[in-house]
C-alpha distance (Angstrom), angle and dihedral (degrees) to the residues before:
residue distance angle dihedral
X1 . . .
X2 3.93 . .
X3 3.56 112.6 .
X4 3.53 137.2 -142.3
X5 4.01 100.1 -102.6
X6 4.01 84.2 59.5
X7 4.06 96.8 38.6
X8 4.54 80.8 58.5
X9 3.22 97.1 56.1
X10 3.07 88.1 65.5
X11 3.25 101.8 54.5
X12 3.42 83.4 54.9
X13 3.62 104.5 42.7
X14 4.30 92.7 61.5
X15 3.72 88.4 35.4
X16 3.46 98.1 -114.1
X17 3.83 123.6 167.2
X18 3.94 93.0 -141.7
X19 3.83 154.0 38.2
X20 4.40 120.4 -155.6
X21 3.86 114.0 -164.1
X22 3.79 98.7 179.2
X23 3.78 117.9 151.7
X24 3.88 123.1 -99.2
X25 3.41 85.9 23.9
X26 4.46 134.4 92.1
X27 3.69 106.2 -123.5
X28 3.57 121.1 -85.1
X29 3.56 141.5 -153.3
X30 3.44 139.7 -163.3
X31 3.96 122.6 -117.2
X32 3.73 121.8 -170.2
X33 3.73 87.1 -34.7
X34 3.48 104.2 -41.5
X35 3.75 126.2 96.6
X36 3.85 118.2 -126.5
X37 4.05 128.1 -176.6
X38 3.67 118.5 -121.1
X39 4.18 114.2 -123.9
X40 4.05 86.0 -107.5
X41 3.82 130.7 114.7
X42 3.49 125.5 -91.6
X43 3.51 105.2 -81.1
X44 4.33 118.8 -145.6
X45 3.61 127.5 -139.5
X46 3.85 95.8 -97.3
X47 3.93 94.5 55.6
X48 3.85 81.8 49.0
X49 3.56 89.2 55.3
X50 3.47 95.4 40.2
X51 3.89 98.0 57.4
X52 3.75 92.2 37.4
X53 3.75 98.2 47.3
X54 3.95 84.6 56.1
X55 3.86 99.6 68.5
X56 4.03 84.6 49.8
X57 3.60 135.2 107.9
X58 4.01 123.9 -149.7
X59 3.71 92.3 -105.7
X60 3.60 92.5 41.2
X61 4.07 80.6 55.7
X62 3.31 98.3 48.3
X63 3.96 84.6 49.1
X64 3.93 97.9 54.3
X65 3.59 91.9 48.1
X66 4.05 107.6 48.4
X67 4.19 88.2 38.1
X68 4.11 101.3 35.6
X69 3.83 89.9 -125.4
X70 3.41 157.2 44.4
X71 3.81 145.3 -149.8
X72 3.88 122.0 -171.1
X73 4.02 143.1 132.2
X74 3.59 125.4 -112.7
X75 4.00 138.0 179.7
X76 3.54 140.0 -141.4
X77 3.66 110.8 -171.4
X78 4.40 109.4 -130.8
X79 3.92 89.1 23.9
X80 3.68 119.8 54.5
X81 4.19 143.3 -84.2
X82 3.76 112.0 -92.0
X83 4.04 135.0 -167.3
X84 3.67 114.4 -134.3
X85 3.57 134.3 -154.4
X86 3.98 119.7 -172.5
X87 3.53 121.1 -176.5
X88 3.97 136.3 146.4
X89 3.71 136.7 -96.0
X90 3.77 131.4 -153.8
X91 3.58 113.3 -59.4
X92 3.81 88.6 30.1
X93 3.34 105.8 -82.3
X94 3.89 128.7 156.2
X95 4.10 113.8 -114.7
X96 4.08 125.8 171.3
X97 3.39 140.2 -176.3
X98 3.74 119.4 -161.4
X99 3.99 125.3 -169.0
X100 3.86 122.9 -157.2
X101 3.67 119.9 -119.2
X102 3.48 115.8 -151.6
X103 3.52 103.1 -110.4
X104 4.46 88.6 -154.4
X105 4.13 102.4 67.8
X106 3.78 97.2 -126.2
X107 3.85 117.1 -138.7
X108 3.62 129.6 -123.3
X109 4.03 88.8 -105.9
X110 4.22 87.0 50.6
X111 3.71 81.9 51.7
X112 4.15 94.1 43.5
X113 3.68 77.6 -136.0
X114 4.62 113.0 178.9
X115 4.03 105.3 -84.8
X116 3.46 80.7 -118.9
X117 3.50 98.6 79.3
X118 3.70 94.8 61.6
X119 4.27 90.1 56.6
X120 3.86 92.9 53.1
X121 3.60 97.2 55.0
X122 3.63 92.9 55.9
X123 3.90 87.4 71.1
X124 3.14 117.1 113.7
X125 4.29 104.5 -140.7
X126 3.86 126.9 8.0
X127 3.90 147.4 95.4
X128 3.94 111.2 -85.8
X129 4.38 103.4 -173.6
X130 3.90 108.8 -161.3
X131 4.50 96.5 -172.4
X132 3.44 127.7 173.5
X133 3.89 134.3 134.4
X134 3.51 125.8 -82.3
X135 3.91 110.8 -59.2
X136 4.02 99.5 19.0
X137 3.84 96.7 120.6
X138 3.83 93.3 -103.4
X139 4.06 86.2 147.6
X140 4.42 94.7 48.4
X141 3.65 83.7 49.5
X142 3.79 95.0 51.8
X143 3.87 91.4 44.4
X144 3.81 92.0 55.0
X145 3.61 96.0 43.5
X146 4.31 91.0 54.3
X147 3.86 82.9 35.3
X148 3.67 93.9 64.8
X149 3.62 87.2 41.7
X150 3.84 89.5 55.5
X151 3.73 85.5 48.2
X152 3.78 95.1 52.5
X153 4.31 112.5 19.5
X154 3.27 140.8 59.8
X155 3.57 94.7 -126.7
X156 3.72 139.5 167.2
X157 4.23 103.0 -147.2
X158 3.57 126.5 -172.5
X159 3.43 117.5 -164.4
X160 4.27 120.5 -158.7
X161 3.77 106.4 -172.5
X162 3.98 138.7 150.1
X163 2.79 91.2 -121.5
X164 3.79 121.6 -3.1
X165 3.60 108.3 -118.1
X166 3.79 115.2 173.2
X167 3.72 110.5 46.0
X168 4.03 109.5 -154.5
X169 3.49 119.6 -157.7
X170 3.76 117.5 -138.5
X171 3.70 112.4 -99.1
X172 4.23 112.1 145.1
X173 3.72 89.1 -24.2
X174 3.89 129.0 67.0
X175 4.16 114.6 -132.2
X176 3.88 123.0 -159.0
X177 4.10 101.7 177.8
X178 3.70 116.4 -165.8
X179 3.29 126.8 -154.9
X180 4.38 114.8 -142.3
X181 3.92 106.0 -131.2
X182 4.18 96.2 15.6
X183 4.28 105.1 43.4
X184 4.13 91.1 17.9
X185 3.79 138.1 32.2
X186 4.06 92.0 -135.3
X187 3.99 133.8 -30.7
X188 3.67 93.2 -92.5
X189 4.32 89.2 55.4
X190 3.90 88.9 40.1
X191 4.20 91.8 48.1
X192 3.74 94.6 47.0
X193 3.75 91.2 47.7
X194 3.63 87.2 46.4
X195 3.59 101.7 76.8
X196 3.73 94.5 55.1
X197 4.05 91.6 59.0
X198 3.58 92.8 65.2
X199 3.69 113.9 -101.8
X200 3.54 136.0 -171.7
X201 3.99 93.1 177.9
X202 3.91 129.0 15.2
X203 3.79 117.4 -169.4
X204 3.76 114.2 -161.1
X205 3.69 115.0 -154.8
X206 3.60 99.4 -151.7
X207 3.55 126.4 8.4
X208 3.98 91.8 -151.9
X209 3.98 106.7 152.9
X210 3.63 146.9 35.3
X211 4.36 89.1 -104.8
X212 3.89 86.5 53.5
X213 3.76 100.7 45.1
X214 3.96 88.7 39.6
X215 3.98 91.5 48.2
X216 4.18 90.1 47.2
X217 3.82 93.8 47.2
X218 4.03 91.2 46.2
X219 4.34 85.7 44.3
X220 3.72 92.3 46.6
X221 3.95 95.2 48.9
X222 4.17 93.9 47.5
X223 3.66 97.0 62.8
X224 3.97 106.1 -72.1
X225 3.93 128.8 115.7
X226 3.85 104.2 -136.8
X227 4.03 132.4 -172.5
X228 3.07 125.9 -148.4
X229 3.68 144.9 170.9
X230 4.08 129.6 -142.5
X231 4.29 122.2 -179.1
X232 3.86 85.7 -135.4
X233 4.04 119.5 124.7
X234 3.46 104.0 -138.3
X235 4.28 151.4 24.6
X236 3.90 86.7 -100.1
X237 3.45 96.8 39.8
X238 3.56 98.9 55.3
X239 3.99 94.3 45.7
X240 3.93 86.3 48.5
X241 3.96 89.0 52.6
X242 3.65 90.6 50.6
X243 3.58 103.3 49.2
X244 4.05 93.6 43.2
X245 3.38 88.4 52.5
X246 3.86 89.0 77.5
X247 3.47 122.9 49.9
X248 4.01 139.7 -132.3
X249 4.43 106.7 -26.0
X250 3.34 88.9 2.4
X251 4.18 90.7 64.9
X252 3.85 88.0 56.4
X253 3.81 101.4 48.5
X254 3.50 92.6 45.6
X255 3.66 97.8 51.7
X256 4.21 79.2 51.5
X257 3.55 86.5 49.3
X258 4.43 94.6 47.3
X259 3.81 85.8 40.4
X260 3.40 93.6 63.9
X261 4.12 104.1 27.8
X262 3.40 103.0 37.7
X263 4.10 112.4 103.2
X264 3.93 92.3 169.9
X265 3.79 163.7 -43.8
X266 3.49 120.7 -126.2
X267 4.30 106.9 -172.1
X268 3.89 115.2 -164.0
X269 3.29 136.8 -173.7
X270 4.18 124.6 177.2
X271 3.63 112.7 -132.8
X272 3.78 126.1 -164.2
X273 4.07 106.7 -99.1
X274 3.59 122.2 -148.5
X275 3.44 122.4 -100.1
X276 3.68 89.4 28.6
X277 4.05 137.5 -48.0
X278 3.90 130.6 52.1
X279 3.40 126.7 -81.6
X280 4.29 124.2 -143.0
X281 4.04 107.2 -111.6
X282 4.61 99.6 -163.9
X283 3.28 124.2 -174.9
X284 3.81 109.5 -176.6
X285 3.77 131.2 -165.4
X286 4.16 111.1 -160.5
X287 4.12 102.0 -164.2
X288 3.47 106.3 -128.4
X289 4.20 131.7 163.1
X290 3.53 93.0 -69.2
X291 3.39 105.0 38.0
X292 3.93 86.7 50.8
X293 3.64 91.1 50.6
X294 3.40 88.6 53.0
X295 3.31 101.9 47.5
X296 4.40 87.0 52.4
X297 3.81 87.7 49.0
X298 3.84 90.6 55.2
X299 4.00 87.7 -125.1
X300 3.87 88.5 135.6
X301 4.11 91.7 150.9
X302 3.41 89.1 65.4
X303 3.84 105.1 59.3
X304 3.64 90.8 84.3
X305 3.66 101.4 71.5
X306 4.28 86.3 46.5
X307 4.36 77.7 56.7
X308 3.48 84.8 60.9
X309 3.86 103.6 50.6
X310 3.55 138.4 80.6
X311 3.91 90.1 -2.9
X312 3.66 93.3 160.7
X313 3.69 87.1 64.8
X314 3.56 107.3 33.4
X315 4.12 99.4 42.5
X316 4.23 84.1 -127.7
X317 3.65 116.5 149.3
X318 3.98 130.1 178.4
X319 3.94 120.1 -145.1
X320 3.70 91.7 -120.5
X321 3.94 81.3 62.2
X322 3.49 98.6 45.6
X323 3.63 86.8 43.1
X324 4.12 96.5 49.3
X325 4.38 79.0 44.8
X326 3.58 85.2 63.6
X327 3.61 115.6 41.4
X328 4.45 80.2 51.6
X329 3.87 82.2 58.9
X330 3.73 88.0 45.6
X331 3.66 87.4 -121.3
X332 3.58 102.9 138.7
X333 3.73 133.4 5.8
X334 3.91 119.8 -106.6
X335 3.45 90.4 -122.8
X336 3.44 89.2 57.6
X337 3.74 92.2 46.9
X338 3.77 97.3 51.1
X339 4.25 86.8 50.0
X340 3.97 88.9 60.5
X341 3.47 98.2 22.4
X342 4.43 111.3 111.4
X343 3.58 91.8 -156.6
X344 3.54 102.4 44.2
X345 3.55 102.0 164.1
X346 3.91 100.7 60.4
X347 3.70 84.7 43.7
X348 3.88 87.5 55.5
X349 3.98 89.5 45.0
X350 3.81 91.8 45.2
X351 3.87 95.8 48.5
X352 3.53 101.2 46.5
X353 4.02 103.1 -110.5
């Protein structure tokens, strides 16, 4: 029977992003978006079990079976670091899905991230949102943004994650990474206990809950620059998600609270490039006066025409821009660009189709 070790090299082999062990199926990977089977027999649900079970620990065991899944991080020294997810199918049968992590932190010029980015992590407190669905490189962009921090501050950076996936190696900055379930109870435990370990910068791998988002906003707006990540689409979208996550009162002092803590969002999606590859799609919101009065005054709707002015000035961008940016670099397609775009229409008026 193959085993796992050889089924990841693979993955990393065609430079996929992926591995799929599902049963009644020959593993698959995914390749610049698109998922391709390996030339491999069918594999059943006991082989599955078999190779999975391997990379396990009894508690880890013990975990998988009381909750139905699992997420962790594991290493194989010469091929790569990987986050796995294990969870069961009908007939109760073990499946995973592991993604590579680069195991070289790329930078934010590797990632030919907006100069932006590198000006808002100089700040010293605030709540930085990088959102995105499943799969658009929210985690690569929060690894370069505290990797040019590393590079450039002498920081103290706690990382909350489940599970840690990029592993920085001190070089200015200081890293304490925490692992959800093993080092902390939950985010929201792991957050509030944060602040009394000294901090300079807390990322938060998920912002999942009301306690989480609640704990970020109050870290952010007593002197501490946190990351976080959101699976929302859009600027609006991920302001709307946090405020209606709270209910009655609570709505209006956190939109006080986001008004005055919030530093920015940064949505991405990855779009397939021509010629090959995927290409990063931002759309950034920079809070600024009005967008914070906006945000108090519960006028959410109308932050996106204050995206649209004085960009020059402000560094703001929307995705139909970035979009439009990159279909003029022949980039992307527009048919691509309209698939992923979240306002399709003025993308359609804009392009011409």
């Amino acid at each position: 029977m193959i085993s796992i070790k050889a089924l990841l090299k693979n993955v990393v082999a065609y430079k996929a992003s992926d591995l799929h062990l599902v049963s009644r199926s020959e593993p698959q990977i995914r390749i610049d978006g698109k998922l391709a089977g390996l030339d491999m027999e069918k594999l059943d649900g006991k082989e599955i079990e078999e190779m999975c079970y391997s990379l396990l620990t009894d508690k880890q065991k013990k975990e998988l079976e009381e909750n139905k899944e699992l997420d962790f991080a594991v290493m194989f020294p010469g091929i790569g670091r990987f986050r796995a997810n294990y969870y069961y199918t009908m007939n109760g049968e073990v499946a995973a899905a592991f993604r590579i992590i680069p195991l070289e932190i790329p930078s934010l010029d590797d990632l030919k991230s907006p100069e932006i980015f590198k000006q808002l992590i100089k700040r010293e407190k605030g709540l930085i949102l990088v959102t995105g669905p499943t799969g658009s490189g929210k985690s690569t962009t929060l690894a370069a943004l505290l990797n040019e921090i590393n590079l450039t501050e002498n920081k103290h950076i706690i990382t909350i994650e489940d599970p840690v996936e990029f592993v920085h190696e001190n070089k200015r900055s200081l890293f304490s990474h925490r692992n959800v379930g093993d080092d902390t109870k939950s985010f929201a435990r792991g957050l509030k206990y944060s602040l009394r370990e000294d901090p300079d910068i807390i990322l938060v791998g998920e912002m999942r809950d009301q306690e989480t988002i609640g704990t970020a906003v109050t870290a952010a707006e007593t002197g501490h620059l946190v990351l976080g990540t959101l699976h929302t689409t859009s600027a609006i979208q991920t302001l709307n998600r946090i405020v209606d996550s709270f209910e009655g009162a609570e709505q209006v002092q956190i939109r006080n609270m986001l008004s005055v803590s919030l530093t920015a969002i940064i949505s991405q999606s990855l779009l397939p490039k021509i010629g090959g590859g995927r290409v990063a799609i931002h759309e950034v919101l920079i809070n600024n006066a009005a967008i914070s009065n906006l945000i108090r005054e519960n006028k959410l709707h109308q932050i996106y025409s204050q995206l649209q002015l004085n960009q020059q000035k402000t560094g703001m961008i929307t995705q139909t821009q970035s979009m439009i940016k990159a279909i003029k670099a022949n980039l992307i397609t527009k048919e691509d660009a309209v698939r992923f775009s979240t306002q399709p229409q003025e993308l359609m008026n804009l392009i011409g189709i």
